[in-house]
C-alpha positions as CSV (number, residue, x, y, z in Angstrom):
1,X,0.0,0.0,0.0
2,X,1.4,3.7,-0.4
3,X,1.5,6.1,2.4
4,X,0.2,9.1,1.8
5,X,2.1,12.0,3.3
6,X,0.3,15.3,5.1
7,X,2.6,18.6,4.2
8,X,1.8,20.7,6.9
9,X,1.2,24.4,5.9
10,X,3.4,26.8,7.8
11,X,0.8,29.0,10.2
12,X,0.1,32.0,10.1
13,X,2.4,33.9,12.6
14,X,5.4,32.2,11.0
15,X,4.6,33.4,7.6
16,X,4.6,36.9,9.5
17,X,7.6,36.1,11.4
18,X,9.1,35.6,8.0
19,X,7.9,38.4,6.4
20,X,9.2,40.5,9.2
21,X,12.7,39.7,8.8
22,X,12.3,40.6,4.9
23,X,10.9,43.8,5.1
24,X,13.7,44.4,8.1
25,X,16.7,43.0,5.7
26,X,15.5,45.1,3.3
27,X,14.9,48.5,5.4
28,X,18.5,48.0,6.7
29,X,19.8,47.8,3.4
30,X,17.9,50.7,2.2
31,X,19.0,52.9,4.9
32,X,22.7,51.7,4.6
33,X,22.9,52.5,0.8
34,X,21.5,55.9,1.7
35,X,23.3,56.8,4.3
36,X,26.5,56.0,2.1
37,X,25.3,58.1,-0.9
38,X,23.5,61.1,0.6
39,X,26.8,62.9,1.1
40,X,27.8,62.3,-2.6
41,X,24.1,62.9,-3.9
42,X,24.4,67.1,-1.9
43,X,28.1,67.3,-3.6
44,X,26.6,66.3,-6.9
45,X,23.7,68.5,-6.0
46,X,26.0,71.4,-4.9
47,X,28.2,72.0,-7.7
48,X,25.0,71.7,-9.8
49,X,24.3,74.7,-8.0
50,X,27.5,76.6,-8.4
51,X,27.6,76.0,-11.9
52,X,23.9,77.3,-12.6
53,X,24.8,80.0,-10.7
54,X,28.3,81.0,-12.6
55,X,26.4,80.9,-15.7
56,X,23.9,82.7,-14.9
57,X,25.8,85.9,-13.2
58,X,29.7,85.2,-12.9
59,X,30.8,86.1,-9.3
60,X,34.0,84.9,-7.0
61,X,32.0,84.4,-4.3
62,X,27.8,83.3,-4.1
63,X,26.5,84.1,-0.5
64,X,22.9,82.7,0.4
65,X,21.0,85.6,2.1
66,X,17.7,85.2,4.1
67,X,14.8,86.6,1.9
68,X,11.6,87.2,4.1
69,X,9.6,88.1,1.5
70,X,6.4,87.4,0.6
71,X,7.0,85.3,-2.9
72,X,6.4,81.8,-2.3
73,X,8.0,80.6,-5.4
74,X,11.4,81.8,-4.2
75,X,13.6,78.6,-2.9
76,X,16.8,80.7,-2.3
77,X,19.0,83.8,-3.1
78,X,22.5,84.3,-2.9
79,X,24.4,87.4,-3.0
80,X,26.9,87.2,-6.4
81,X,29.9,89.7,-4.4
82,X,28.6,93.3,-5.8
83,X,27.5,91.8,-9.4
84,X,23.7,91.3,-8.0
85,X,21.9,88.3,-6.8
86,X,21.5,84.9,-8.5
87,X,17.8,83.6,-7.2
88,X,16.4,80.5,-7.5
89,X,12.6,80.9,-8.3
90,X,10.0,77.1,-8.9
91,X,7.1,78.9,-11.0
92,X,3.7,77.8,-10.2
93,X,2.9,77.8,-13.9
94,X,4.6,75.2,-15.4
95,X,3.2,72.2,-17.4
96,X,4.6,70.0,-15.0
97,X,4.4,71.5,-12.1
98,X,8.7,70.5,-11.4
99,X,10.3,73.5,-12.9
100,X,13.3,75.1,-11.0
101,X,15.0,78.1,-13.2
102,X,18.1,80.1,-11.5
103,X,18.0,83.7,-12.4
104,X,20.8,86.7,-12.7
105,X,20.1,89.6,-11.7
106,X,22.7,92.0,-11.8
107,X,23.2,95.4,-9.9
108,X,21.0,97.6,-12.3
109,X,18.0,95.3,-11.9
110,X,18.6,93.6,-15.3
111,X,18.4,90.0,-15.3
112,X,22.0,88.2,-16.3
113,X,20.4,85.0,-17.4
114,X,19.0,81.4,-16.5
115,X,19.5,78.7,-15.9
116,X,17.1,75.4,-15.8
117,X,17.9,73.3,-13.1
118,X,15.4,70.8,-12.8
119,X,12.8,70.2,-15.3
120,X,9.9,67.3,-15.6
121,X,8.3,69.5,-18.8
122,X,7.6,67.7,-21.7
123,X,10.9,66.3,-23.8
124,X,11.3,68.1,-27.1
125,X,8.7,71.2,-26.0
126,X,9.0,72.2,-22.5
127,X,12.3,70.8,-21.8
128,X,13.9,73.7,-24.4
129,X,13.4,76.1,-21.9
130,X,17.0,75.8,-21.5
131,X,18.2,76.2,-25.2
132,X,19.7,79.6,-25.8
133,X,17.3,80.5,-28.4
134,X,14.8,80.5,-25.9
135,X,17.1,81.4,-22.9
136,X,19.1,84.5,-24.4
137,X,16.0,86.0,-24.6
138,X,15.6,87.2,-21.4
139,X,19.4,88.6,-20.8
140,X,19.2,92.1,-20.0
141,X,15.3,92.4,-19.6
142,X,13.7,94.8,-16.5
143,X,10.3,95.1,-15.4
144,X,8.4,92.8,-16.2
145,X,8.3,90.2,-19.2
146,X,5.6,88.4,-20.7
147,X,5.6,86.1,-23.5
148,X,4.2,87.8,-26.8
149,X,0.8,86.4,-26.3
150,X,0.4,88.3,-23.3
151,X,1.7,91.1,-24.6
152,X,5.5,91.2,-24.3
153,X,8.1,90.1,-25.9
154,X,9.6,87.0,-25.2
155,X,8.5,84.6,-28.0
156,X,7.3,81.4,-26.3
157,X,8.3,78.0,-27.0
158,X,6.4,76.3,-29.8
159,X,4.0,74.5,-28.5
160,X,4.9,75.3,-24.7
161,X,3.3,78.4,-24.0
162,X,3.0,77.3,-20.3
163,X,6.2,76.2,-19.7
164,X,7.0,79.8,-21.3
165,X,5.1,81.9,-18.9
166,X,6.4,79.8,-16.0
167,X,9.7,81.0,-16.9
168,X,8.5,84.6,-17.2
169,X,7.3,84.5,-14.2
170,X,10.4,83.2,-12.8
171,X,12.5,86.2,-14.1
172,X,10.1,88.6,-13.1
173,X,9.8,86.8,-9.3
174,X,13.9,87.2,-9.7
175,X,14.0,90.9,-10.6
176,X,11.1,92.0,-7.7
177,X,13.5,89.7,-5.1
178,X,16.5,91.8,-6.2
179,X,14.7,95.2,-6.1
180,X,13.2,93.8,-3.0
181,X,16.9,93.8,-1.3
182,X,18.4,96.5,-2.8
């Protein structure tokens, strides 16, 4: 005759037991790798900063300053030595809502340039915000800018009027910040 043989299934606070220990293996592991690249990932994240900065308004020095303003848009400014202040601005109006732009603004209240430094915009529309055709536009502009539909003239990107007037309203958050500290 054969024997027939009963597997017993494993219970239920085993299984949980077991589960435990995976989700804690892998939680450890998790926090070891991060805690071994976070100091690298704000180096990398620095000198993306520096450079943005340099080639927005060239300075030997960038100091952040406290802004108490009232422009929720602005994430920081820094003090370029006497050339001005480079700010960085994220614009509510974006198509993606995850725009970042640095902006120079030099001493006369004239913006420098910018600088996109982190984009989630559309590839191969919003994402040329940071092509010079588009860019070099804004060098030397006051006031206030506007993209030609609203009546000023910065011509938008084809097919990325938002992402446009996000970056309008960057420059134009940039040049009140500067005015704003003198």
């Amino acid at each position: 005759m054969s024997e027939t043989t009963v597997k017993k299934d494993p219970s239920t606070p085993t299984l949980v037991v077991v589960l435990f220990l995976i989700c804690l293996v892998t939680a450890l592991l998790l926090g070891l790798t991060n805690m071994i690249t976070a100091p690298y990932i704000r180096a990398n994240e620095w000198k993306t900063t520096q450079e943005a900065m340099n080639a927005v308004l060239p300075a030997d020095s960038y100091d952040e300053v406290e802004y108490t303003g009232g422009d929720a848009t602005v994430d920081a400014v820094y003090k370029a030595g006497d050339a001005g202040y480079v700010v960085q601005v994220s614009p509510p109006t974006s198509f993606s809502g995850n725009l970042t732009i640095m902006v120079g603004v030099d001493s006369s209240y004239a913006c420098t340039g910018i600088s996109v430094t982190s984009t989630g915009e559309t590839s191969g529309l919003g994402s040329n915000a940071s092509r010079p055709s588009f860019a070099d536009q804004f060098i030397g502009k006051t006031g206030t800018v506007a993209v030609t539909k609203d009546g000023g003239d910065i011509n938008a990107i084809t097919g990325a009027t938002i992402t446009s007037r996000g970056v309008c309203e960057a420059v134009n958050s940039a040049i009140a910040v500067a005015e704003s500290m003198g």
